[in-house]
C-alpha positions in Angstrom: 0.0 0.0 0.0 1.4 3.4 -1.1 1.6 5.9 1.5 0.3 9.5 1.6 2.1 12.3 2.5 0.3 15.5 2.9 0.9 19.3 4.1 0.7 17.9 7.9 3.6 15.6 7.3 5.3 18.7 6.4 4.7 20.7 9.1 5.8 17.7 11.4 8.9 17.6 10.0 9.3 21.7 10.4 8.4 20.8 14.2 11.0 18.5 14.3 13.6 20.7 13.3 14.0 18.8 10.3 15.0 20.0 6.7 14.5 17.0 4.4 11.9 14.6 3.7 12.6 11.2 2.6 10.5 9.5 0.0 10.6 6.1 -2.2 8.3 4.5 -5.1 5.7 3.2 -2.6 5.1 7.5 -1.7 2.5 9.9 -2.9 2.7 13.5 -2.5 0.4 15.5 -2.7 0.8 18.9 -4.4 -0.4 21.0 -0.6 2.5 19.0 1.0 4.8 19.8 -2.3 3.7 23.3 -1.8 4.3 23.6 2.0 7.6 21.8 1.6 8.6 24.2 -1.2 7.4 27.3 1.6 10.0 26.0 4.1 12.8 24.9 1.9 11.9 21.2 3.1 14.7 19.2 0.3 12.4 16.3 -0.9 14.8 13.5 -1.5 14.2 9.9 -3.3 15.7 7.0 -1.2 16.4 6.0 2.3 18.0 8.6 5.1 21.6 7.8 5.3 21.6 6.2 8.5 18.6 4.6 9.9 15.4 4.7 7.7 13.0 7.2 9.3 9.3 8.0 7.7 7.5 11.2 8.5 4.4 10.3 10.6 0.9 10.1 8.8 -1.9 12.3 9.5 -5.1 10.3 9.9 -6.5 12.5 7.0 -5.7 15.3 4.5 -7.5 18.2 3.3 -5.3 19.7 1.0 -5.4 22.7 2.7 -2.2 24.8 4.3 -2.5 25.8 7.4 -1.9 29.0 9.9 0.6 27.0 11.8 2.3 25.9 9.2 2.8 28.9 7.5 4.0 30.1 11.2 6.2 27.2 11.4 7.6 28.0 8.0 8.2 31.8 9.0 9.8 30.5 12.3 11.8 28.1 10.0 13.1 31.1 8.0 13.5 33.0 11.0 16.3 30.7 12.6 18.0 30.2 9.3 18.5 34.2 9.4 16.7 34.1 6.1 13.1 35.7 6.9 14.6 39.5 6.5 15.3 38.6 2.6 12.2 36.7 2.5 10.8 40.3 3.3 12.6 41.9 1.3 11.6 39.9 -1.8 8.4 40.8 -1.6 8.8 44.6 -0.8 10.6 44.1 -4.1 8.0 42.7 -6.0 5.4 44.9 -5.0 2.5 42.4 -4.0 2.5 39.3 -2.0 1.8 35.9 -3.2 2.2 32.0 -2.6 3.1 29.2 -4.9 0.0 27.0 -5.4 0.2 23.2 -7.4 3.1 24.2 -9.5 1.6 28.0 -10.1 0.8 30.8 -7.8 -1.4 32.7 -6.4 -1.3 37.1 -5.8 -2.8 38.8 -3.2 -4.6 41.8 -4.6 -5.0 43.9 -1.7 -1.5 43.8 -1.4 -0.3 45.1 -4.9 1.3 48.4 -5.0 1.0 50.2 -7.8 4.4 51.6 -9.8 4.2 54.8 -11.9 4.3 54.0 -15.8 5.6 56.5 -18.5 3.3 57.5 -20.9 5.2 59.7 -22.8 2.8 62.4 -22.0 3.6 65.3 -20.0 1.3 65.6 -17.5 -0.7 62.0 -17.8 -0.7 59.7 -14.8 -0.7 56.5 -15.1 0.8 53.6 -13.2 0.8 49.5 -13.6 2.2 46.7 -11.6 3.1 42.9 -13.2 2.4 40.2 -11.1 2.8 37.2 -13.5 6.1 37.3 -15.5 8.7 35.6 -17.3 9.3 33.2 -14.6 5.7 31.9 -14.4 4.6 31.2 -17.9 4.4 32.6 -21.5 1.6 35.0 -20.5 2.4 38.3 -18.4 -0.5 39.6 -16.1 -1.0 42.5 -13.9 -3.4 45.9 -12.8 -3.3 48.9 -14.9 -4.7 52.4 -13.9 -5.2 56.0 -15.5 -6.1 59.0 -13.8 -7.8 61.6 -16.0 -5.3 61.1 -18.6 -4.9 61.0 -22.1 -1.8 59.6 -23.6 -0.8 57.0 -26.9 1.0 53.8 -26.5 2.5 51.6 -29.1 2.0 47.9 -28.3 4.7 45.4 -28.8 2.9 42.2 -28.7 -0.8 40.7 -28.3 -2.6 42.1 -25.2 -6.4 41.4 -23.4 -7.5 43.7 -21.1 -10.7 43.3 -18.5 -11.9 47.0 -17.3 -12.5 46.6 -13.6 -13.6 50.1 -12.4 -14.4 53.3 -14.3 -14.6 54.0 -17.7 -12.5 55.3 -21.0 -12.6 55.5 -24.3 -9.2 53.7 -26.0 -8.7 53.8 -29.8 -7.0 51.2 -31.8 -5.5 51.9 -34.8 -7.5 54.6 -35.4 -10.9 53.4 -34.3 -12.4 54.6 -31.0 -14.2 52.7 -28.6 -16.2 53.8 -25.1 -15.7 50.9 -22.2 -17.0 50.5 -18.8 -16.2 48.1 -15.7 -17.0 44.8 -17.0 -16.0 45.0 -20.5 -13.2 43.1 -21.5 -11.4 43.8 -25.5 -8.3 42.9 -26.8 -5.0 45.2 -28.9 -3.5 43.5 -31.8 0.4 43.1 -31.8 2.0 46.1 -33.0 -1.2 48.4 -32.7 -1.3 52.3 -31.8 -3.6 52.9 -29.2 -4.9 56.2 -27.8 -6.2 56.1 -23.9 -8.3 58.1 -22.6 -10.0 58.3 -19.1 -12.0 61.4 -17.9 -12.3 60.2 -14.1 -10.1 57.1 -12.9 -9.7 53.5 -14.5 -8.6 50.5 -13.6 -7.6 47.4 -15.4 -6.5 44.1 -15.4 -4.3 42.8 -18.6 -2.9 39.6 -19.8 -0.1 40.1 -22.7 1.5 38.0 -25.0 5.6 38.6 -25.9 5.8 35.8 -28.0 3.2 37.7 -30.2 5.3 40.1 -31.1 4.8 41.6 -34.8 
């Protein structure tokens, strides 16, 4: 019989002070024990423990679910290695907070702080934050905003956009549109494009580099 190893396995072996888990052919993982192991830099190793074989205990069940004490465990983990002020700092860096989920991730949007972008315009405001890059996948996500602004943009690649709040008129390639929260469009790959918002907008885009013309 195979046996399972979940995210409360994990947060035994953080308990224990450990920093690898041990598994063999006759183990399953499952991806909220991959995730909480990837969290606290638990090494997941194929194969026997050096010295004497040692299995982490199994939980009676498993909701695939990460808990509060285990993401405290993890912090604490982070915390003695004298790792938990970069761990900080990353995501100061990055602007928003998120967690890796099942191989992909998930961003908190209360916690996404914005970043003024350059128009090109004098006196146009308008400011953007990515939170899905390069390193996640071939398509690049993030929140858009104008602020009573009216300023042109040349577009590299493919690009969707979902209007969130507000309204604006945008123009592509010569043809003008009016949008309001809810409408979602798309911008060709090397399109001009003319925004324009008379209060403030806010989107949420998803572009494509590998589109470019």
């Amino acid at each position: 019989m195979k046996k399972v190893i979940c995210a409360k396995d994990v947060e035994t072996l953080i308990e224990q002070g450990k920093s690898t888990l041990y598994i063999d052919a006759n183990t399953i993982l499952t991806p909220s024990a991959k995730d909480a192991a990837k969290l606290a830099e638990i090494e997941i190793v194929e194969g026997a423990p050096p010295q004497a074989p040692c299995a982490a205990p199994a939980a009676p069940s498993c909701d695939g679910a990460i808990s509060s004490d285990l993401i405290y465990a993890a912090l604490k983990a982070l915390y003695e290695r004298g790792m938990l002020d970069e761990f900080l700092k990353d995501i100061v860096s990055k602007g928003y907070v998120s967690q890796a989920v099942g191989g992909g991730k998930i961003v908190r949007g209360n916690s996404v702080k914005m970043e003024p972008f350059e128009t090109g315009t004098p006196g146009a405001t308008a400011c953007s934050q990515e939170v899905i890059g390069k390193n996640d996948g071939q398509i690049h996500s993030g929140f858009f905003e104008i602020d009573q602004s009216r300023f042109e943009q040349d577009f590299a690649c493919e690009a969707n956009f979902h209007l969130l709040e507000g309204a604006l008129n945008i123009t592509i390639n010569g043809q003008t549109v009016s949008a309001e929260a809810g409408d979602v469009f798309c911008v060709p790959a090397g399109a001009k494009v003319i925004w324009e918002a008379t209060n403030h907008a806010r989107l949420f885009y998803s572009r494509f580099p590998q589109s470019k013309g």
